[in-house]
C-alpha positions in Angstrom: -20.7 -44.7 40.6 -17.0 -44.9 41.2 -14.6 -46.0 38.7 -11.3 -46.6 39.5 -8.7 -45.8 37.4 -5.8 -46.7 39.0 -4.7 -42.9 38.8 -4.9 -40.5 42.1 -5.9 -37.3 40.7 -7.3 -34.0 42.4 -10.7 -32.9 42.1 -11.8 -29.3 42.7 -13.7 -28.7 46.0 -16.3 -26.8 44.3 -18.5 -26.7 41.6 -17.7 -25.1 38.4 -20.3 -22.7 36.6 -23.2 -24.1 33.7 -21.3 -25.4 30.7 -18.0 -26.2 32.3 -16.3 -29.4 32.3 -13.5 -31.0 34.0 -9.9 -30.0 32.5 -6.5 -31.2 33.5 -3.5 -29.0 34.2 -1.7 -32.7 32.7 0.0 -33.0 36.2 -3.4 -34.7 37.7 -4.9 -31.7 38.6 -8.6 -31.1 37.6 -10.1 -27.8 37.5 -13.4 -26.5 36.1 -13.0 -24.9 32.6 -14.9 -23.8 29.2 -14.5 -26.5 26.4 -15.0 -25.5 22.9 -13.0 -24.0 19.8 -11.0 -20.9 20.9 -12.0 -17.4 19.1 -11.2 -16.5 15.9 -8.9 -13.7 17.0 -8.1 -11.0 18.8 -9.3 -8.6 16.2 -13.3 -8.0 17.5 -14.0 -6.8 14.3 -13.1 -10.0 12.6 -14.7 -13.1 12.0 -14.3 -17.0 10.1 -16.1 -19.1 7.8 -15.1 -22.3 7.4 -15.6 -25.3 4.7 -17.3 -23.0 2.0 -17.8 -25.9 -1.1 -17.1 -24.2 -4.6 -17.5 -25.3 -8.6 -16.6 -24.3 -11.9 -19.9 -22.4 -11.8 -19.6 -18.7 -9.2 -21.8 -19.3 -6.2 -22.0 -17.1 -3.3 -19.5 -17.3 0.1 -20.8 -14.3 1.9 -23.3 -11.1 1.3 -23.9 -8.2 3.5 -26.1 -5.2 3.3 -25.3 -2.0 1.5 -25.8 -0.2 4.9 -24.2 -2.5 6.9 -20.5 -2.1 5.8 -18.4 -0.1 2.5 -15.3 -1.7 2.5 -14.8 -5.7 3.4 -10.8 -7.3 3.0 -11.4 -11.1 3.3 -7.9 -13.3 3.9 -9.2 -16.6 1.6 -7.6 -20.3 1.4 -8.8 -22.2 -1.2 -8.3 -25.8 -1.5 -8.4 -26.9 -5.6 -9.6 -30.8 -5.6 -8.4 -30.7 -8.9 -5.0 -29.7 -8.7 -4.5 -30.8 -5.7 -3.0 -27.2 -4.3 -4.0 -24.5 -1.9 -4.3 -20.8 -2.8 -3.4 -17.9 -0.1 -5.7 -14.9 -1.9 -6.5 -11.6 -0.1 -9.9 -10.4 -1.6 -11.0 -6.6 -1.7 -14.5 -5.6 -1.9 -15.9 -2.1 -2.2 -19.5 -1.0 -3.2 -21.6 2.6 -4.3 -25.1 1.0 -3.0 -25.7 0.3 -6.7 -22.9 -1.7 -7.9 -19.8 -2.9 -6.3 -15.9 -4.2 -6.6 -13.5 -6.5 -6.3 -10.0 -7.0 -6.5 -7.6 -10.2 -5.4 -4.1 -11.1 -5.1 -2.1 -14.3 -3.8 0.1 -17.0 -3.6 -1.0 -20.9 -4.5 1.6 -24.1 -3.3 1.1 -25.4 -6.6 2.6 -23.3 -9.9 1.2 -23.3 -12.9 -2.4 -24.0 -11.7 -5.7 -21.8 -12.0 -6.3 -19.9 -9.0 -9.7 -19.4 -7.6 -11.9 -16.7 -9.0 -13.8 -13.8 -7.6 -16.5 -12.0 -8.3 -19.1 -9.4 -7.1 -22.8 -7.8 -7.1 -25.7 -5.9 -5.3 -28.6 -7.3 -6.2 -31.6 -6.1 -3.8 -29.7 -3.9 -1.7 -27.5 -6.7 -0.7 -23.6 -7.4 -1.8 -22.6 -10.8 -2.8 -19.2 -12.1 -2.6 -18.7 -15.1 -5.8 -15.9 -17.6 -5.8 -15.7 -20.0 -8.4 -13.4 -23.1 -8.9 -11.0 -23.3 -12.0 -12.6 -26.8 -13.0 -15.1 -29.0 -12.5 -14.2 -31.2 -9.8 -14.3 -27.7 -7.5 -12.9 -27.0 -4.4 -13.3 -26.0 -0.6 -12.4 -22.5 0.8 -12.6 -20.9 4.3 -12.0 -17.5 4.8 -11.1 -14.8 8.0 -12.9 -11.0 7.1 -13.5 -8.1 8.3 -15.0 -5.0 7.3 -15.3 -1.0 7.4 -18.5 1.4 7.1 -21.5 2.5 8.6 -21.4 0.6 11.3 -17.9 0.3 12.2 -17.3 0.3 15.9 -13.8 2.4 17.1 -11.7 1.4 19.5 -8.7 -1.0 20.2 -8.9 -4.6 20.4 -5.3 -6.1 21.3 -3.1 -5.8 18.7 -5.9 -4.0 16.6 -7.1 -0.5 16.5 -9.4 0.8 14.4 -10.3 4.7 14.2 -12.3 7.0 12.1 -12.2 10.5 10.6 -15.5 11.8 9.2 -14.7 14.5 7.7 -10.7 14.9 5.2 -10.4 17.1 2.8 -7.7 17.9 0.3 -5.1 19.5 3.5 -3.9 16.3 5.4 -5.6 15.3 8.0 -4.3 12.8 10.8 -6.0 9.1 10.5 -3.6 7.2 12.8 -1.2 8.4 15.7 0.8 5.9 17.8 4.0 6.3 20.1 6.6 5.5 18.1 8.4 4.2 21.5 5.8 1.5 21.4 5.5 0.3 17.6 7.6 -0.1 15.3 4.7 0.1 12.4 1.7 -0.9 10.8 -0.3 -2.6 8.8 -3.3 -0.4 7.7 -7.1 -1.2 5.6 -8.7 2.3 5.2 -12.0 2.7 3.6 -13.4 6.2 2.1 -16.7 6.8 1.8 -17.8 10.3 -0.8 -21.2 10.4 0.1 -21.3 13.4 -1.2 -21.2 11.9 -5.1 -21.9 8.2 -3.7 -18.6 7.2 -4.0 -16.1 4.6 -2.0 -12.7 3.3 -2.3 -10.1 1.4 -0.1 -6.5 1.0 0.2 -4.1 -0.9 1.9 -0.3 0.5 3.4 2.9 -0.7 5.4 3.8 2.0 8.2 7.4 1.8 9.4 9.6 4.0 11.5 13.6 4.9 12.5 12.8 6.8 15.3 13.2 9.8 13.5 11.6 9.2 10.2 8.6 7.6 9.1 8.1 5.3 5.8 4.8 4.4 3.8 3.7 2.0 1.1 0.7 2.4 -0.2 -0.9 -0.2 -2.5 -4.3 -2.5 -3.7 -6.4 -0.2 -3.8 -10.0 -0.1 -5.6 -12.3 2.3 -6.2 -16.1 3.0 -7.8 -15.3 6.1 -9.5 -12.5 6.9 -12.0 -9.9 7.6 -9.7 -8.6 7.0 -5.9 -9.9 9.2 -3.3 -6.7 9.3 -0.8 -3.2 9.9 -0.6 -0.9 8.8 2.7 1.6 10.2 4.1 3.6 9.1 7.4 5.9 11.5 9.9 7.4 11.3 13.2 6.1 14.3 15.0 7.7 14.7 18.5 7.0 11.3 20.1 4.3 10.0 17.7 4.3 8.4 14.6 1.1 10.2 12.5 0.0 8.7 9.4 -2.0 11.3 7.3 -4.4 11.7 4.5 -5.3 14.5 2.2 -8.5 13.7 0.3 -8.8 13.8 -3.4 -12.7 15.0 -2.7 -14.3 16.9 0.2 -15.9 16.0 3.3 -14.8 11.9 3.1 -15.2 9.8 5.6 -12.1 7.7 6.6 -11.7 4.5 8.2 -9.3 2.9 9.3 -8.2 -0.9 10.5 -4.5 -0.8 12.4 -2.7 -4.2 13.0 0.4 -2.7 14.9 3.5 -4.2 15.4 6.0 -4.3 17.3 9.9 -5.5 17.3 9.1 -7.1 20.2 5.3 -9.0 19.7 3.8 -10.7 22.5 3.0 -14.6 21.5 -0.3 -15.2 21.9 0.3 -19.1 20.4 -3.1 -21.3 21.1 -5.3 -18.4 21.9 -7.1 -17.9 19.1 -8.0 -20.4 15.9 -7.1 -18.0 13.1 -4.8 -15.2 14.1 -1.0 -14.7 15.8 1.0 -12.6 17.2 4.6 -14.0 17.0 7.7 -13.3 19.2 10.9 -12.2 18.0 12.9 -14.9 16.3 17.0 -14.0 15.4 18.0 -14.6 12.1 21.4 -13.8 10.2 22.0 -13.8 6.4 20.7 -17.1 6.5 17.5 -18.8 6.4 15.9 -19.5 9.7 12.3 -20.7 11.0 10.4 -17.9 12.3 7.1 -20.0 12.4 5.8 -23.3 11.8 2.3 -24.4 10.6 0.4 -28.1 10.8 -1.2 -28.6 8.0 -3.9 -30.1 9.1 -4.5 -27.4 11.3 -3.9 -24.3 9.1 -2.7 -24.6 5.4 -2.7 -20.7 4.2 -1.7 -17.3 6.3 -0.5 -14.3 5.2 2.2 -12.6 7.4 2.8 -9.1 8.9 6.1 -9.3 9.5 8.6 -6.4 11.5 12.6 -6.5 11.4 14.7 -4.7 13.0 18.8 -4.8 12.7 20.6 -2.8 16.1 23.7 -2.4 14.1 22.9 -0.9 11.1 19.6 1.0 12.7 17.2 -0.5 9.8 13.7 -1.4 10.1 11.1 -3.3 7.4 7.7 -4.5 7.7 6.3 -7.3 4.9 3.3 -8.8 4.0 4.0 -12.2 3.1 1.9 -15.2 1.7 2.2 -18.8 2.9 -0.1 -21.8 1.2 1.2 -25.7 1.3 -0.9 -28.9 0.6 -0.4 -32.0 -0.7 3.8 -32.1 -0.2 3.9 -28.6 -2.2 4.7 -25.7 0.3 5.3 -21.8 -1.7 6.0 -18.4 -0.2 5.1 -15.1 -2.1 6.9 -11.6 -0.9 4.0 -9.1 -1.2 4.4 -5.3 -0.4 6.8 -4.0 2.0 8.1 -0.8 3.3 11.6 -0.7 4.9 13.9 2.4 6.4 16.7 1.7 4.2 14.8 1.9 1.0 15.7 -2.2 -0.1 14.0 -5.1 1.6 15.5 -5.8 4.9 13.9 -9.6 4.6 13.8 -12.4 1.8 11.7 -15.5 2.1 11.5 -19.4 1.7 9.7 -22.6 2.8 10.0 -25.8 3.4 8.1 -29.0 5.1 9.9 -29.8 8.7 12.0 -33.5 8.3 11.1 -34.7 11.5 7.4 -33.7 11.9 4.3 -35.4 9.6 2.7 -32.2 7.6 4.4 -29.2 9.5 5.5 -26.8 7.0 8.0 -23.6 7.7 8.5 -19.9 7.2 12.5 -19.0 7.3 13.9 -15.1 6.9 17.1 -14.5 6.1 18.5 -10.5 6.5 20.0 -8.3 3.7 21.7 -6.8 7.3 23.2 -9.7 8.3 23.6 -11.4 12.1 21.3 -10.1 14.9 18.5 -9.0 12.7 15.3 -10.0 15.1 11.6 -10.7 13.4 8.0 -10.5 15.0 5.0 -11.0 13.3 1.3 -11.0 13.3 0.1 -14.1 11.4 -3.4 -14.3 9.9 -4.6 -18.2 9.1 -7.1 -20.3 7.7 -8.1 -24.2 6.7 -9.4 -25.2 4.0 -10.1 -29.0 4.0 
């Protein structure tokens, strides 16, 4: 059958491969194309669950076998039905076959509310991830994960690299090397395995560089045993940037997960459902947007954020947390590292005036004018 449309468009001469549909260009071109959600994220470690329903009573979000990983970092938005407000959490889990850990930090749009509770077990051979609600009427969550261990695949994967070194001891050892001509710094999740005493740990750290030094923060870590297993250090060594570790115990096994960053990211906008890469934005000493998010689309992210100011030669990366809902829209500063020993960046938020449910991120510079931002942007919805 023909329908007329009263529109002249342009069909494709051929046929289009199983599962493709017709797509428009918008100008009246059709083309054969792949319809369906977009991947998670350029990370191909990484992966979503969405629309998790939570109580007042822990239930389970996500489990995995002892063998399969050591370490997991979930990036969790929660939505409390209660309080109406949305909590921005990142959620550390660690585990010794026998018993395992957790640790959480975040931001919520709402203050002064509960936020959503973690827990964790092995029970036969399997780790389970709890959340649990702060009331009764409960909550959604969706979160993005990933996770280091036995199985870890090495390699790079866009913006992500991850590597591995089997064998640090107490001299340090290099874990990550990259040209410093080509990022500015990092954002790094390293787990250590002690197999040795059955022992694992993780920790998280901020690279940044001046060209001719190197800068590391080093922070949330957990552990099974008594103490941490690793200490970092970062140097500029000829053209390379080489983050090292010297081991606290013999013979550990060291993973690592590398978001690098640049002061000049590559957008990647509508790629991928759950993860960013940002382009350079300009900002002075005072507030200005360097992202936006619809609500309805994504309403929590956390932020890798790299500055750099050409005048004053100064450099910071942040990790910064982003949850709005309901007309309330907060930012948290997490860690950072920066070059010139004070925080390059300082933070607010605010809903856009002319948009329904967009909310924004703005930067302002302790450096003042010409002080550009990039940023890797990690996101999730929870309805």
């Amino acid at each position: 059958p023909v329908v007329n449309t009263g529109v002249f468009l342009t069909l494709p001469t051929s046929d289009g491969t199983d599962g493709q549909a017709l797509v428009t260009d918008g100008s009246k071109t059709l083309s054969f194309g792949t319809v369906g959600s977009a991947p998670a994220s350029d990370d191909s470690a990484a992966s979503v669950i969405n629309d998790k329903m939570i109580r007042s009573t822990a239930r389970t979000i996500d489990s995995f076998h002892t063998t399969f990983q050591d370490s997991v970092l979930y990036y969790v938005v929660s939505n409390d039905f209660n309080e109406d407000a949305i909590n921005v959490q990142k959620v550390s889990v660690c585990h010794n076959d026998s018993a395992s850990f957790i640790s959480s930090a975040g931001a919520q749009s709402k203050a002064s509310t509960t936020m959503t509770a973690f827990t964790t077990s092995v029970d036969n051979s399997v780790v389970r991830v709890k959340a649990a609600s702060s009331n009764a009427a409960g909550g959604s969550l969706s979160f993005y994960k990933f996770g280091l261990g036995d199985n870890t695949s090495t390699g790079t994967s866009n913006n992500v690299i991850i590597s591995q070194n089997a064998d640090v001891d107490s001299a340090s050892e290099s874990l990550v090397t990259f040209a410093h001509a080509d990022f500015r710094g990092a954002k790094l999740f390293i787990s250590i395995n002690n197999s040795s005493k059955t022992e694992v740990g993780n920790t998280e750290a901020l690279v940044v560089h001046d060209g001719t030094d190197a800068f590391i923060s080093q922070f949330g870590g957990i552990q099974s045993g008594d103490n941490p297993l690793l200490t970092l250090t970062a140097a500029i060594s000829g053209s390379n940037v080489v983050v090292s570790a010297a081991g606290l115990e013999t013979n550990l096994r060291v993973t690592i997960h590398a978001i690098m960053l640049k002061d000049t990211m590559t957008s990647n906008d509508g790629t991928y459902s759950n993860a960013e890469a940002i382009a350079p934005v300009t900002i002075s000493s005072s507030a200005t947007a360097v992202d936006e998010l619809v609500e309805t689309t994504a309403n929590g992210a956390v932020y890798y954020l790299v500055s750099k100011n050409a005048s004053e030669g100064e450099f910071a990366v942040n990790e910064v947390f982003f949850a709005m809902g309901g007309g309330d829209i907060t930012v948290a500063s997490g860690p950072f590292v920066s070059t010139k020993g004070t925080n390059q960046l300082n933070f607010t938020a605010d809903y856009k005036e002319d948009v329904e449910n967009t909310g924004r991120l703005l930067a302002s510079s302790t450096s003042g004018g010409s002080t550009t931002v990039s940023a890797y942007r990690i996101n999730a919805l929870a309805k």
